[in-house]
C-alpha positions as a Markdown table, in Angstrom:
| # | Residue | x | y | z |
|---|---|---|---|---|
| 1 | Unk | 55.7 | -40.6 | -35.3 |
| 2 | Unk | 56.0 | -38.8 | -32.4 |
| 3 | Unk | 59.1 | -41.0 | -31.0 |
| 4 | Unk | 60.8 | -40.1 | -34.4 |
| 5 | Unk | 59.5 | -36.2 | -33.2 |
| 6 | Unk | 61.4 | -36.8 | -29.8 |
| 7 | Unk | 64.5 | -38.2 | -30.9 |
| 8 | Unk | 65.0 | -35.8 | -34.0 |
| 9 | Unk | 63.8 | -32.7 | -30.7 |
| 10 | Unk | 67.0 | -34.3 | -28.7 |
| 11 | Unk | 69.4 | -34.3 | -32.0 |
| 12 | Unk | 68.7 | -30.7 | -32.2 |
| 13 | Unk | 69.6 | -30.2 | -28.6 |
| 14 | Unk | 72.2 | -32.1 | -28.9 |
| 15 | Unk | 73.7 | -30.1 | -32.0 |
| 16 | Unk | 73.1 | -26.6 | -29.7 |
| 17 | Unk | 74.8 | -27.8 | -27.1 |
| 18 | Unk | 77.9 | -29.1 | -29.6 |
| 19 | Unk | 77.7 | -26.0 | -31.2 |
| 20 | Unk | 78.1 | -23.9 | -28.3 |
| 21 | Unk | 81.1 | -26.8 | -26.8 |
| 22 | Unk | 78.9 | -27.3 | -23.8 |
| 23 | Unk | 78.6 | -31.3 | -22.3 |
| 24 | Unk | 81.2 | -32.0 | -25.3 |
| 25 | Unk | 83.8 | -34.6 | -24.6 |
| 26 | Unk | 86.1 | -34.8 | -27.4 |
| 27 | Unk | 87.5 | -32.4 | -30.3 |
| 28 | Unk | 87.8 | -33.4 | -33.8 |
| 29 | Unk | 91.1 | -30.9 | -35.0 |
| 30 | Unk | 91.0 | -30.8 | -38.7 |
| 31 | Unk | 94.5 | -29.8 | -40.9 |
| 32 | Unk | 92.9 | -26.7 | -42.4 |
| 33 | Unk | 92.7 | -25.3 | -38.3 |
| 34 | Unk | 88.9 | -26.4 | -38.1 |
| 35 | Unk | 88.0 | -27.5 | -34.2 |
| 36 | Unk | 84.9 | -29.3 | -34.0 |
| 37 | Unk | 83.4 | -30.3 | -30.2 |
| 38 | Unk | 81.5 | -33.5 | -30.3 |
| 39 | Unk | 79.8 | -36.0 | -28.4 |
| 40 | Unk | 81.8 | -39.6 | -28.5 |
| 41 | Unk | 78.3 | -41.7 | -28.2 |
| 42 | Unk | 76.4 | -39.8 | -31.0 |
| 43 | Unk | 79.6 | -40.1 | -33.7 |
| 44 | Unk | 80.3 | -43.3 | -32.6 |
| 45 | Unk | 76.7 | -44.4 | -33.0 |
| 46 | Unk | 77.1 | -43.4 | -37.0 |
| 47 | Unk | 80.8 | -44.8 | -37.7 |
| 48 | Unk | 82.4 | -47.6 | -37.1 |
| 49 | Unk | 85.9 | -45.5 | -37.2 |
| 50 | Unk | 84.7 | -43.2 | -34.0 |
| 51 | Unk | 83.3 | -46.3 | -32.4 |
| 52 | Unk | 86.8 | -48.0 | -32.5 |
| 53 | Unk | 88.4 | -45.1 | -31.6 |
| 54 | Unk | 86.5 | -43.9 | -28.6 |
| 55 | Unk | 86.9 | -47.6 | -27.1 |
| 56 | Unk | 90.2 | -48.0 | -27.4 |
| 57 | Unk | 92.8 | -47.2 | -24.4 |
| 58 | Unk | 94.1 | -44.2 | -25.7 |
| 59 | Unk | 91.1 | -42.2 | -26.1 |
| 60 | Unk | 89.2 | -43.4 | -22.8 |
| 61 | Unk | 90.2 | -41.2 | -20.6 |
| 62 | Unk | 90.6 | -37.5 | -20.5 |
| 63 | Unk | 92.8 | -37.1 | -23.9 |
| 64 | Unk | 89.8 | -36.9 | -26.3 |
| 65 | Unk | 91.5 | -34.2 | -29.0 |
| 66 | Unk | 91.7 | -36.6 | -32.5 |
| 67 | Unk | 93.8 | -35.1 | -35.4 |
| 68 | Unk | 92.1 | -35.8 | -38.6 |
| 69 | Unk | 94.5 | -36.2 | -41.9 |
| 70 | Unk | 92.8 | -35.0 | -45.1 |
| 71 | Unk | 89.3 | -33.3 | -44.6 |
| 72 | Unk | 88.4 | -29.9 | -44.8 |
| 73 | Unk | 86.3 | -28.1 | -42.2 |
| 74 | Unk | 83.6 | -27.7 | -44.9 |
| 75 | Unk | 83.7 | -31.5 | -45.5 |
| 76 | Unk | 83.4 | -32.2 | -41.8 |
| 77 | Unk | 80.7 | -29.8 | -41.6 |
| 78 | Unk | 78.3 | -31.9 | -44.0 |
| 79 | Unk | 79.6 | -35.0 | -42.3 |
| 80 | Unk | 78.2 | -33.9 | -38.6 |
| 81 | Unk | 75.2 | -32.5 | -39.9 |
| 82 | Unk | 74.5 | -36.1 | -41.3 |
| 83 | Unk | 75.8 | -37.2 | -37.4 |
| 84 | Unk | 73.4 | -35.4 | -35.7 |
| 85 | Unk | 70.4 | -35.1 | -38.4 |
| 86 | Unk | 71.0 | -36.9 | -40.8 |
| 87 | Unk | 71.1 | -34.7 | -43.3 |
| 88 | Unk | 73.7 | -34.0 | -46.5 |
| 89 | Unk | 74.1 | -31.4 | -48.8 |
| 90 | Unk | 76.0 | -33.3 | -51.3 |
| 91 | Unk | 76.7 | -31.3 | -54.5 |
| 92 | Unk | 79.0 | -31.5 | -57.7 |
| 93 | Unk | 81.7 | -29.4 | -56.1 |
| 94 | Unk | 81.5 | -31.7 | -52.9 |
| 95 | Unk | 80.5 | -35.0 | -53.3 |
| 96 | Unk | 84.2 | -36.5 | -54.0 |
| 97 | Unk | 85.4 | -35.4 | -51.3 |
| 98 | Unk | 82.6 | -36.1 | -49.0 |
| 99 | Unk | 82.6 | -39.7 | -50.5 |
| 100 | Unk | 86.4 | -40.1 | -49.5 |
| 101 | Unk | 85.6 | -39.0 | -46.1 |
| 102 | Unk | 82.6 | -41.0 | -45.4 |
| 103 | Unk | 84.9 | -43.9 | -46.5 |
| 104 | Unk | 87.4 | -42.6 | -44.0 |
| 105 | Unk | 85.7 | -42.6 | -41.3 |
| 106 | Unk | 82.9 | -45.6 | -42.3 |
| 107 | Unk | 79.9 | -43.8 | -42.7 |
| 108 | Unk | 78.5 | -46.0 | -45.5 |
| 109 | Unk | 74.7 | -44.1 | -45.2 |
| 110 | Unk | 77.0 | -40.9 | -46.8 |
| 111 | Unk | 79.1 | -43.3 | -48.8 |
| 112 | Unk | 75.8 | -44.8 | -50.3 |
| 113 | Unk | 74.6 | -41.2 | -50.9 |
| 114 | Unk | 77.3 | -40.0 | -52.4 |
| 115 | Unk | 77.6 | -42.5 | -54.8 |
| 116 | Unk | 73.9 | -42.6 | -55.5 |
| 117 | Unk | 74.6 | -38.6 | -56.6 |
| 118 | Unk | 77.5 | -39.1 | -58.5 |
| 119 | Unk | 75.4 | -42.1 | -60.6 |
| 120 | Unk | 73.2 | -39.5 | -61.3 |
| 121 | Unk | 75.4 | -36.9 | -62.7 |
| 122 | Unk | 77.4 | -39.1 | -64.6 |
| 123 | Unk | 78.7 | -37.3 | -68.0 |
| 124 | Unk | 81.5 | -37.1 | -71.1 |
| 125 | Unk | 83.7 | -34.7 | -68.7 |
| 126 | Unk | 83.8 | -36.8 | -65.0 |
| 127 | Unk | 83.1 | -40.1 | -65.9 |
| 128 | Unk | 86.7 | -41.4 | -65.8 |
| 129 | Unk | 87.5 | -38.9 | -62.2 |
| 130 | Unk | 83.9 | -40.8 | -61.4 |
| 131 | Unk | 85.2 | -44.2 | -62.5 |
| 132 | Unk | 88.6 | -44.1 | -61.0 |
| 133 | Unk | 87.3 | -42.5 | -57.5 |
| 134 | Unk | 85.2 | -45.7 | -57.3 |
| 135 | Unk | 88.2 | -47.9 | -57.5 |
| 136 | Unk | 90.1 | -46.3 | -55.0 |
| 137 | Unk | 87.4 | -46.9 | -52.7 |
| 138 | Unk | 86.1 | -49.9 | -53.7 |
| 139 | Unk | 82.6 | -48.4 | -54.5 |
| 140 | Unk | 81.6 | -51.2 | -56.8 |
| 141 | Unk | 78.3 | -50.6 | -58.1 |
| 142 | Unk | 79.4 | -46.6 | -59.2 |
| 143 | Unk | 82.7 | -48.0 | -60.4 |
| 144 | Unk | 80.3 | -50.3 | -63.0 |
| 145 | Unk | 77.8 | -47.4 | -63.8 |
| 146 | Unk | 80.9 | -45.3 | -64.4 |
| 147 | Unk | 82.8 | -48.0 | -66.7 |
| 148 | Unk | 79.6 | -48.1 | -68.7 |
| 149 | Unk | 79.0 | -44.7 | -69.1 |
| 150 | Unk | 82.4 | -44.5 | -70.4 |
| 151 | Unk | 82.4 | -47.4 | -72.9 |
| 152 | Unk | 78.7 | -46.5 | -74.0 |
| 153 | Unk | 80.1 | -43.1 | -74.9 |
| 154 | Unk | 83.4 | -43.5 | -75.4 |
| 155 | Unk | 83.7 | -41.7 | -78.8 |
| 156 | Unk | 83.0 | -38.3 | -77.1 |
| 157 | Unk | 85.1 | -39.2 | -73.9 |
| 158 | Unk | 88.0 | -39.9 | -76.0 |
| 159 | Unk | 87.7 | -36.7 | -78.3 |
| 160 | Unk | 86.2 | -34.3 | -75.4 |
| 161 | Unk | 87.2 | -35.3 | -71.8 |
| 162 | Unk | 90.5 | -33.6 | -70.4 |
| 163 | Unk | 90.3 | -36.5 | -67.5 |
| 164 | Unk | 90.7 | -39.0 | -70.2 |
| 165 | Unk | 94.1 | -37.3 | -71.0 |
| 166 | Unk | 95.6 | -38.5 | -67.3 |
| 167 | Unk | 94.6 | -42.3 | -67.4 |
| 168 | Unk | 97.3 | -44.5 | -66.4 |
| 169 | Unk | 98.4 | -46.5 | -69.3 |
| 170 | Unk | 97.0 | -49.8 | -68.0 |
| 171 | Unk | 93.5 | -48.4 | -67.6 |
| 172 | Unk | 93.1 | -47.1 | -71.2 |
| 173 | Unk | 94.3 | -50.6 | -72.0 |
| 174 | Unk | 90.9 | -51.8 | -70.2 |
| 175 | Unk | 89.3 | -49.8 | -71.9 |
| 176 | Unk | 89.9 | -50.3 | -75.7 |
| 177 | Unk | 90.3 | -53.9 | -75.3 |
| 178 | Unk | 86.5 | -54.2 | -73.8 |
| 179 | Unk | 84.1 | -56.1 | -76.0 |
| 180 | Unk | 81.6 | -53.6 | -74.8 |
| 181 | Unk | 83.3 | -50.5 | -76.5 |
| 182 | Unk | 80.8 | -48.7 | -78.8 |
| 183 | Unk | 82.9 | -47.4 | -81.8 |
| 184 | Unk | 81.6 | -48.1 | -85.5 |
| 185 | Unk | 85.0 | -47.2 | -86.8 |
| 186 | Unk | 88.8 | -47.8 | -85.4 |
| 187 | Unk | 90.2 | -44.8 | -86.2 |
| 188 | Unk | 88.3 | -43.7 | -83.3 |
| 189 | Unk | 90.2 | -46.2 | -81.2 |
| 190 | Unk | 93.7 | -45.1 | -83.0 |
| 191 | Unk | 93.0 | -41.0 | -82.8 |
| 192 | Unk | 92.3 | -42.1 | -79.1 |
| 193 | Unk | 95.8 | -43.4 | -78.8 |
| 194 | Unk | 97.5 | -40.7 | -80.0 |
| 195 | Unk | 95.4 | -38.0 | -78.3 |
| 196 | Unk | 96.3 | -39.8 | -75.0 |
| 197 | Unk | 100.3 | -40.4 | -76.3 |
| 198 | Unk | 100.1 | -36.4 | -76.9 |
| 199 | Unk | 99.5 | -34.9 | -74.2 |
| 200 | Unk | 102.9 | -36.7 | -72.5 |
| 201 | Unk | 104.8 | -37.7 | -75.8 |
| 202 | Unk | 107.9 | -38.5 | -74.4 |
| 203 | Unk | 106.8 | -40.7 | -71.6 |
| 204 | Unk | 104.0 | -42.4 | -73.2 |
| 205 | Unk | 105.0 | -42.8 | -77.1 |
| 206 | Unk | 106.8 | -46.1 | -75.7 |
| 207 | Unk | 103.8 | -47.5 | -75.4 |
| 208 | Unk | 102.7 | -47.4 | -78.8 |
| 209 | Unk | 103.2 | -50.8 | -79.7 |
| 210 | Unk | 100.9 | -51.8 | -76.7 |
| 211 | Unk | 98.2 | -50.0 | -77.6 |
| 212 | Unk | 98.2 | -50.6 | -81.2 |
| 213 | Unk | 97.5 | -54.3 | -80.6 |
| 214 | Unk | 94.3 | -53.1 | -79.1 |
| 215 | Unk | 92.8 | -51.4 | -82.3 |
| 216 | Unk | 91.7 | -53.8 | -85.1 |
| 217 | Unk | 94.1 | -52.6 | -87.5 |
| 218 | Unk | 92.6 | -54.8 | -90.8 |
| 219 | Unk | 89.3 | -53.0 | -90.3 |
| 220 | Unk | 90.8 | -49.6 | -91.1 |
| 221 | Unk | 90.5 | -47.8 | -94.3 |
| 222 | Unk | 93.6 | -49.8 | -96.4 |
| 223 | Unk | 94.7 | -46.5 | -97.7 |
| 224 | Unk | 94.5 | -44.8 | -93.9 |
| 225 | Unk | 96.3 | -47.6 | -92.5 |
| 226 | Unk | 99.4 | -47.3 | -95.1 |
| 227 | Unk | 99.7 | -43.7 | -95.2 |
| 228 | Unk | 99.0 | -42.3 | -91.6 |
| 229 | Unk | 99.4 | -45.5 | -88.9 |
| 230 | Unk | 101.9 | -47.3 | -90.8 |
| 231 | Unk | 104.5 | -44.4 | -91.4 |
| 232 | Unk | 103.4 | -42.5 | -88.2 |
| 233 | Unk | 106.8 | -41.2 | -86.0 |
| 234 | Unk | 105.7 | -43.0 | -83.0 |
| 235 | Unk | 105.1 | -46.4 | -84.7 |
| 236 | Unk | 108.0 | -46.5 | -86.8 |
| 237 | Unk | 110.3 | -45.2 | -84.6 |
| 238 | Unk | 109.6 | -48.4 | -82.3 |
| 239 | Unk | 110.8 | -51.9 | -83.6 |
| 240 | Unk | 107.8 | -53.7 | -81.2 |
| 241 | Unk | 105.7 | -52.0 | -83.9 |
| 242 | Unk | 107.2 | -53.7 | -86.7 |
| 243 | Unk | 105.7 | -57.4 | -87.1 |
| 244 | Unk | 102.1 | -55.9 | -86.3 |
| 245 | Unk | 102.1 | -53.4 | -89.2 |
| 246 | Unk | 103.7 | -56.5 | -91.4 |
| 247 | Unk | 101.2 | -58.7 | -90.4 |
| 248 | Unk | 98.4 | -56.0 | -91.1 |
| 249 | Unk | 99.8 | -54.5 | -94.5 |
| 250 | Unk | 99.7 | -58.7 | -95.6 |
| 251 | Unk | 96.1 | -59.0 | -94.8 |
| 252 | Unk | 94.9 | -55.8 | -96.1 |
| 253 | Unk | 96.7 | -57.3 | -99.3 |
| 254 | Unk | 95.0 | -60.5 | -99.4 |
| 255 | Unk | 92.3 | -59.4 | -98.9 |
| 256 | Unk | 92.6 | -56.6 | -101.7 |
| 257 | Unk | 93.9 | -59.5 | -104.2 |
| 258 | Unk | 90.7 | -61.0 | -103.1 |
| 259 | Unk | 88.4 | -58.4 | -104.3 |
| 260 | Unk | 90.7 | -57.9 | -107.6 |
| 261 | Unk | 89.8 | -62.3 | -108.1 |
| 262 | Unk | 86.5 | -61.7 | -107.7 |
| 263 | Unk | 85.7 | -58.7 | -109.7 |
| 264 | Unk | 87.5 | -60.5 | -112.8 |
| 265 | Unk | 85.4 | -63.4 | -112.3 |
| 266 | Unk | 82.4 | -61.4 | -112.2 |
| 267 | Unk | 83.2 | -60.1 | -115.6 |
């Protein structure tokens, strides 16, 4: 207890003397005009990005300024208090940012946090920002949490969230093609389609016939399916549309003929 005492007592000298740029030996410089005096051993101590670039050539000697790309001075902020007492205010108007810098400069304690907060506050309006900011850092366990979430709720994702509207094409393919997708009904699954074609109709109606072949088209009302998907602009202005509404009209026939066979029989 009382060497934990000590070393958090020399932290918080350590911080009043950063603060005040006295025994500093390098300056973080931020694009937003931010200037940040720190001590090489305590960040590199924390990340393995500091650590490598405090030993290299470059930075052993007396030019010790480093030009960071990308992070506010609010970000960095968070990011040194962590540093120097390991502490975070992490919070829904910070924590994707703060993730992508504690990625930046390896600080997975603050990656792990981060995630651990976004898990948390998972809902129908960031779950696909959630999702895809876990891909593009290779956060794997919040990228799962977040795919769940989505196919779990993905009636009220599709109808509600405005971040649904900006998936890439190949993404909401993943999606409606997962075995795990939890709709009772594929006219969710085809209002989907077109919500997402909408919002960009003339660069994304070409990929109508793509996406149909990713709703089960036989399980839709008979009389929906002949009078709104089949003669729908987008699908019969495409020719890649044609065979799969063919080969759908056909079985919703059988199968009608089917029920007509039966029903006589029963008689």
């Amino acid at each position: 207890m009382e060497s934990n005492q000590s070393r958090t007592e020399a932290l918080v000298r350590l911080n009043e003397l950063r603060e005040r740029n006295l025994s500093c030996d390098a300056v973080l410089r931020l694009e937003d005009g931010g200037v940040f005096p720190v001590h090489r051993v305590i960040l590199s101590m924390c990340s393995a990005f500091f650590g490598t670039l405090y030993t290299a050539e470059l930075h052993t000697g007396e030019d010790t300024d480093v030009f960071l790309h990308g992070i506010s001075s609010e970000v960095m902020t968070q990011i040194l208090d962590y540093v120097y007492f390991r502490k975070v205010d992490i919070r829904a108007d910070n924590a994707r940012k703060l993730l992508a810098a504690a990625e930046y400069l390896c600080i997975p304690d603050v990656t792990e946090l981060c995630c651990d907060f976004l898990k948390d506050t998972l809902d129908v309006n960031n779950c696909i920002g959630i999702m895809q900011l876990a891909r593009l850092h290779f956060c794997a366990n919040l990228d799962t949490r977040a795919r769940r979430f989505v196919l779990r709720y993905f009636v009220q994702v599709s109808q509600q969230s405005e971040e649904f509207l900006e998936l890439p094409v190949e993404d909401l393919k993943e999606i409606i093609e997962s075995e795990e997708l939890n709709v009772k009904d594929e006219k969710v699954v085809w209002d989907c389609i077109l919500r997402w074609i909408n919002h960009d109709p003339d660069n994304r109606k070409g990929h109508i016939a793509g996406l149909l072949k990713f709703v089960i088209l036989s399980l839709l009302d008979a009389k929906f399916f002949k009078l709104e998907v089949s003669k729908h602009p987008y699908v019969t202005e495409f020719k890649a549309c044609r065979s799969l509404i063919s080969e759908t009209l056909k079985l919703l026939d059988d199968a009608d003929k089917l029920i007509r066979t039966g029903a006589k029989e029963s008689m």
